[in-house]
C-alpha positions, -999 to +999 in steps of 0.1 A: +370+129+548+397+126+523+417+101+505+456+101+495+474+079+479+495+056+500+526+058+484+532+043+452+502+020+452+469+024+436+456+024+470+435+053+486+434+061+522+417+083+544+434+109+561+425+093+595+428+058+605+412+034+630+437+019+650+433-010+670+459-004+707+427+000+727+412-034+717+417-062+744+438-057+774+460-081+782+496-095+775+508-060+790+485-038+774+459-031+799+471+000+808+464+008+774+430-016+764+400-019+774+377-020+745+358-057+741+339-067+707+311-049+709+328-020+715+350-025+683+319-029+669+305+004+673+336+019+671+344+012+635+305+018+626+317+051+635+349+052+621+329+043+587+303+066+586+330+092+594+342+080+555+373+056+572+386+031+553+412+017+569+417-002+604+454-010+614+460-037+641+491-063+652+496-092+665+516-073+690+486-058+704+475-075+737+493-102+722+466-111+694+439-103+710+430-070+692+435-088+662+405-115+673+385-086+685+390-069+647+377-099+630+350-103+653+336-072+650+342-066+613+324-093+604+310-088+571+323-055+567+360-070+558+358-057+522+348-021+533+379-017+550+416-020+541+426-042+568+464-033+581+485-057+604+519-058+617+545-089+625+579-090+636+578-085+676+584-109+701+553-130+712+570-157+735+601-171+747+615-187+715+638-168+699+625-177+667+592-161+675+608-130+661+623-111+637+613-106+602+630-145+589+612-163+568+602-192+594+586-161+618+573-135+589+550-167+574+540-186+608+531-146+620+509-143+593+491-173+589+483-167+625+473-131+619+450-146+594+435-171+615+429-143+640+413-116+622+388-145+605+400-129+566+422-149+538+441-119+532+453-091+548+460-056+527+492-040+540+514-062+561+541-044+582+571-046+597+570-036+632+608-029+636+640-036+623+660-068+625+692-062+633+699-103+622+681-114+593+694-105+560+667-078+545+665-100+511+650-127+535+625-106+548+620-092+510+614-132+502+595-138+526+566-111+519+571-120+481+559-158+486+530-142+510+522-120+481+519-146+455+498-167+480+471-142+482+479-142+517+490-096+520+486-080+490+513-051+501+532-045+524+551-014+547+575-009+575+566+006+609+595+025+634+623+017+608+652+046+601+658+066+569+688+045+561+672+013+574+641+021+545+663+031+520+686-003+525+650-016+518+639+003+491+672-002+475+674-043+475+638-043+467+645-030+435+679-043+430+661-082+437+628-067+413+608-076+442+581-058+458+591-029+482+577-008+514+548+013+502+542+028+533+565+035+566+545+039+602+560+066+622+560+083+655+553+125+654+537+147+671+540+188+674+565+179+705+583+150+681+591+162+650+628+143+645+604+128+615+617+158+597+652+153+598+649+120+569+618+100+573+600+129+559+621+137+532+624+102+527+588+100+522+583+128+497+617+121+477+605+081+474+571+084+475+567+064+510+533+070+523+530+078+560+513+066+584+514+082+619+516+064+645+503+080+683+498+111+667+487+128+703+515+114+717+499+082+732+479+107+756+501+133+759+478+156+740+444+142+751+437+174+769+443+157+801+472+164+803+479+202+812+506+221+835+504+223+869+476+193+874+483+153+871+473+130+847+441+112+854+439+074+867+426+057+837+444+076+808+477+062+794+494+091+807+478+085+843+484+048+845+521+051+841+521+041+801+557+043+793+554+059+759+562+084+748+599+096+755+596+136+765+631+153+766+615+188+779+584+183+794+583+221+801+585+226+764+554+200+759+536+221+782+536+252+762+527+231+735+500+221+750+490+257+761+492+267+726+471+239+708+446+247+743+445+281+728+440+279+691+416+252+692+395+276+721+388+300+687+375+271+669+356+255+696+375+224+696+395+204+718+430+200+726+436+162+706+413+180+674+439+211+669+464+186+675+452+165+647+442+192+625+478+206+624+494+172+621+470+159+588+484+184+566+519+180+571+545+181+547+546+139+537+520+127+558+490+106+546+471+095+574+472+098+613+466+065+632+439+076+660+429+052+684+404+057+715+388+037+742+355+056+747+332+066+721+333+103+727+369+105+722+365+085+685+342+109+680+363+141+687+392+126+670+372+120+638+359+156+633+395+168+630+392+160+592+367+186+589+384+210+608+410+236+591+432+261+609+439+293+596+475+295+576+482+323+605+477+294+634+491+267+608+529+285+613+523+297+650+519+257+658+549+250+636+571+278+646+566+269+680+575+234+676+605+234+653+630+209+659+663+224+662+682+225+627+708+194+629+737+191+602+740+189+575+710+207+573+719+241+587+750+236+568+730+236+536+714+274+552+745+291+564+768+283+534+737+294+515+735+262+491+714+265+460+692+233+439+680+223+471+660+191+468+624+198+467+616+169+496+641+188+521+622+226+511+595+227+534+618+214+564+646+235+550+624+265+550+617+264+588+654+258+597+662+293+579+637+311+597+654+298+629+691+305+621+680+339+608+660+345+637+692+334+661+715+357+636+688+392+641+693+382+678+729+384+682 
């Protein structure tokens, strides 16, 4: 296993995360959940001898009930682990019971607290964007838990490029603590990452955490053309996530990871994960599973390596269309490009000047 940075903290992470979706199922998650305490329990034993050092839960998550389970089965292993939460969702009919205000952000984590059975939680996040609350309020808000002891830093999960950089930007203009981390969605059939949350990431030094990283079952090797989902997967029990504009397109995908990971003996989800880990701005994938042989195939992708060959076979065939300005920046042939748009800039070239040998 190994450990980045997470952002710019003094924090070290390892390259795959615990996460926590599967624990409970209720509160609308039980198409997703199924996983009680002692389950959790053996699950993160796993996770830690696998060299894991971070588990990332929510109070969104069968609407606090992954959190209890967490805390229940960490017990005294709290201060192996940097514990992750998330707050800002709806969890009732008050409309106050949202939203990253001051009067929500505090009552959310003091519950979170009480839940997970700790007096502090490590990274506190965001789990989307307030369209209403002024982002210095939010920024207030997570300053006063800060200097309670009560997070010690704190992220953003599912926010946009401009929405972090508003963040970033009255952080420092306030000399308050900022984002170190964003949590994202991408996968090899989701790569719109690329387009500024990426370059975001690298330019700003943003860690990245990777939310659904096979495509909340998508890529569980379940899935494959011509066949249907099986009853009991996400994908099979009508989970709405994710969004797939060209399922045809995911299927070669598929095919493709099916392939590569055949000449290394692995599975679908590992070649999946094995490509995604090294990715340009990422520092951990977020994997969560509800039986123990799945943990266990989704933690040996950290020791598995693809060849550079297979690397750009994978990421040629899964190249999101260059969007402007960015092809602007290849056809008018602009120099001093910015070193966190190269590697995304790189694979946009090869595309146009594939198109322009085709014409």
């Amino acid at each position: 296993m190994k450990y980045r940075p997470l952002g710019n903290s003094g924090l070290l992470v390892s390259e795959i995360v615990l996460g926590t979706v599967p624990f409970g199922g209720s509160g609308g998650f039980e198409k997703a959940a199924s996983v009680d305490v002692n389950g959790a329990k053996r699950q993160i034993d796993m996770a830690l001898d696998a060299g894991v050092n971070m588990i990332d839960t929510a109070d969104l998550y069968s609407m606090g009930e992954s959190e209890e389970i967490v805390g229940k089965a960490l017990g005294d292993k709290r201060q192996d682990v940097i514990l992750a939460s998330k707050a800002r969702s709806p969890l009732g009919d008050n409309p106050n019971h949202s939203g990253f205000s001051r009067y929500h952000l505090i009552q959310a984590c003091e519950a979170s607290l009480k839940r997970l059975g700790t007096d502090h939680i490590d990274l506190y996040q965001i789990h989307n964007w307030d369209g209403v609350t002024p982002v210095e309020e939010m920024l207030y808000a997570l300053d006063h838990l800060i200097q309670s002891g009560k997070i010690r830093y704190h992220g953003t999960s599912n926010f946009t490029g401009w929405q972090m950089m508003k963040t970033l930007g009255k952080a420092e203009f306030h000399n308050l603590a900022g984002p170190i981390s964003q949590q994202i969605y991408y996968t090899p059939e989701s790569r719109e990452a690329e387009y500024e949350l990426m370059p975001l990431a690298i330019d700003q030094n943003v860690g990245t955490l990777v939310w659904g990283p096979l495509g909340e079952g998508l890529f569980n090797g379940k899935v494959r053309r011509g066949q249907k989902a099986p009853e009991g997967t996400r994908q099979g029990n009508g989970w709405p996530e994710p969004y797939v504009h060209d399922m045809a397109r995911a299927y070669d995908i598929i095919e493709l990871l099916a392939e590569i990971g055949e000449a290394h003996g692995a599975s679908i989800p590992r070649t999946c994960l094995a490509w995604l880990k090294d990715r340009p701005g990422v520092t951990s994938l977020i994997v969560g599973a509800r039986s123990e042989e799945h943990l266990k195939d989704d933690l040996a992708a950290a020791e598995m390596t693809l060849t550079a060959e297979e690397v750009e076979r994978i990421e040629a065939a899964t190249r999101p269309a260059p969007q402007y300005p960015y092809w602007h920046r290849v056809v008018a042939g602009m120099d001093r490009i910015d070193r966190a748009e190269q590697p995304f800039i790189d694979g946009y070239k090869k595309t146009i000047d594939q198109r322009d040998d085709e014409r």
